[in-house]
C-alpha positions in Angstrom: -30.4 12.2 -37.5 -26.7 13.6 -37.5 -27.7 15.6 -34.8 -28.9 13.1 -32.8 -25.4 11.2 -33.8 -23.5 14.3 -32.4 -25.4 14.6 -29.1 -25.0 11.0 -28.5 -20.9 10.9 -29.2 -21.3 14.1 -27.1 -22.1 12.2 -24.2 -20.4 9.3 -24.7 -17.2 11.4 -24.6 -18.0 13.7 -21.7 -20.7 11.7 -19.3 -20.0 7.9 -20.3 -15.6 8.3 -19.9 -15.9 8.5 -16.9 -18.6 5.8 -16.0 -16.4 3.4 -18.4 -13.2 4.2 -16.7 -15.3 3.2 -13.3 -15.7 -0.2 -15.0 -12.2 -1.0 -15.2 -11.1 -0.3 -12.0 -11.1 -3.0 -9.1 -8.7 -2.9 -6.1 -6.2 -5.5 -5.1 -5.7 -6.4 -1.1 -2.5 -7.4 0.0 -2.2 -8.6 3.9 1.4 -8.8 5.0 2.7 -9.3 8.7 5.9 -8.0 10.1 7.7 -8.0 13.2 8.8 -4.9 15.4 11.9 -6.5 17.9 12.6 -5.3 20.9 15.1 -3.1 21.7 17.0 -0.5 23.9 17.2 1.8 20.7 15.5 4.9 20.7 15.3 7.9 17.9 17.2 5.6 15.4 15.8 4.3 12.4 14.8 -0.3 12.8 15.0 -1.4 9.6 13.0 -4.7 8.3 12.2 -6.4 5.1 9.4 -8.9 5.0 9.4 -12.1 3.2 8.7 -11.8 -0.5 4.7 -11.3 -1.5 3.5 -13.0 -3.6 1.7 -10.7 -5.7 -1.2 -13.2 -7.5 -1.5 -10.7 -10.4 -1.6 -13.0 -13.0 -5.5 -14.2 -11.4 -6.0 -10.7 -9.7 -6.1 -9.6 -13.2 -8.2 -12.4 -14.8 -10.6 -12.8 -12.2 -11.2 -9.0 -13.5 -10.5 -9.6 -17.4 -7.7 -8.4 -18.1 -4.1 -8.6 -18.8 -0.9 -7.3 -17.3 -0.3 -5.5 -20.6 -3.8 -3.8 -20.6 -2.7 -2.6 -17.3 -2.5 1.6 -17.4 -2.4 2.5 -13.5 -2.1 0.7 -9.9 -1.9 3.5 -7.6 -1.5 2.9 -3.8 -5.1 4.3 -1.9 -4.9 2.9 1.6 -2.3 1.4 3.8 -3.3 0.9 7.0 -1.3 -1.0 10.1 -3.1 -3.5 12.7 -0.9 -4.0 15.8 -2.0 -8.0 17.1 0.1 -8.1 19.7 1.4 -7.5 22.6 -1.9 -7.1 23.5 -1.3 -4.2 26.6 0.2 -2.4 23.8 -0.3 0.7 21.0 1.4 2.2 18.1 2.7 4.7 20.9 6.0 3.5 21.0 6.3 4.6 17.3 7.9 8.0 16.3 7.3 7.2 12.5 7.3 4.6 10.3 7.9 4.4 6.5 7.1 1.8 3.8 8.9 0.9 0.5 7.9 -1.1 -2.2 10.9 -3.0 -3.9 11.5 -6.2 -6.2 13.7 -7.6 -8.8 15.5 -4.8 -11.1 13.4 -1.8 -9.9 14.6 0.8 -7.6 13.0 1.2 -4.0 9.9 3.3 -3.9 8.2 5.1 -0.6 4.9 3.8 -1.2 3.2 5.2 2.7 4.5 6.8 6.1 3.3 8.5 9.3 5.2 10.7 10.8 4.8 12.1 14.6 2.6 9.4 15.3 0.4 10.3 18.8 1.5 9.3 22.4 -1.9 6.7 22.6 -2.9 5.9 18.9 -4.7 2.4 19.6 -3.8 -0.9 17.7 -4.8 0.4 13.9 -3.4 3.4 12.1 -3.6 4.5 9.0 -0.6 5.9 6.8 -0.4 8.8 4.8 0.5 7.1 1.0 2.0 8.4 -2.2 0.1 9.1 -5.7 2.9 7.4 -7.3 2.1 4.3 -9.9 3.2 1.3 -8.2 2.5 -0.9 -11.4 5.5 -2.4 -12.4 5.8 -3.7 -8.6 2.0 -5.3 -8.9 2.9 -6.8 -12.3 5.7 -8.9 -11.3 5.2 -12.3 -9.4 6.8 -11.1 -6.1 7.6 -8.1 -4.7 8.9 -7.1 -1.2 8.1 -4.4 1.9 10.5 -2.9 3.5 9.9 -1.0 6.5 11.6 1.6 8.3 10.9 2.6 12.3 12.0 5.1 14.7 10.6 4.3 18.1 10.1 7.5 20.7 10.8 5.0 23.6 12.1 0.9 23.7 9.9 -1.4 22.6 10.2 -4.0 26.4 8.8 -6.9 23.7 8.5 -7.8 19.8 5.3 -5.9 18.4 3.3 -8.0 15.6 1.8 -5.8 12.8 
């Protein structure tokens, strides 16, 4: 009997961690839309902020069950840009671009970038994003993207994203 005991803890520790971990984790989706002016300005950084988000965590987190205080991790796992218009047009008049997280009482944070971004891209490109815990961000009612472009050649109209 103990030994069955043992084996049974035994894989409860080492199999069934992380299958309970898997339970606990859900992803959030946030959908934000921005606008790219034009300009005459090339190889300087655009910078724009885009209205607050709200960030619904409060029923994010219940529709899940649980709490902002059970909360161990958010970490960022896709960012990805959809250009809606013009529609003659592609993320090729971008050099980079980089993305910040901010809100109330918390420093900026890089959250995603792409940097030399290809002459012809299309309309949807992903960015390369950081492992860092964006949690305190998520947990507060709004928060705020910032965005920062270079363009490799002057954007002739405003570009939705």
């Amino acid at each position: 009997m103990k030994k069955c005991l043992l084996l049974i803890l035994f894989v409860m520790v080492f199999v069934g961690c992380e299958k309970i971990d898997k339970l606990t984790q859900f992803n959030l989706e946030y959908n934000e839309t921005f606008t790219i002016p034009s300009t005459t300005i090339i190889n300087l950084p655009i910078n724009l902020t885009t209205p607050d988000i709200e960030s619904n965590s409060e029923s994010s987190f219940a529709v899940n069950d649980t709490r902002k205080d059970l909360i161990e991790e958010i970490i960022l796992n896709q960012l990805a840009l959809n250009l809606e218009s013009p529609e003659d047009s592609d993320f090729g008049f971008l050099k980079s671009i980089e993305i910040y997280i901010s809100a109330d009482d918390l420093a900026d944070v890089k959250i995603a970038w792409k940097n030399d971004i290809p002459a012809y891209p299309g309309k949807y490109i992903e960015l390369e994003t950081s492992e860092i815990d964006v949690k305190e961000f998520i947990k507060k009612d709004e928060f705020i993207s910032k965005v920062t472009t270079i363009t490799n050649e002057a954007p002739t109209s405003d570009h939705v994203i």
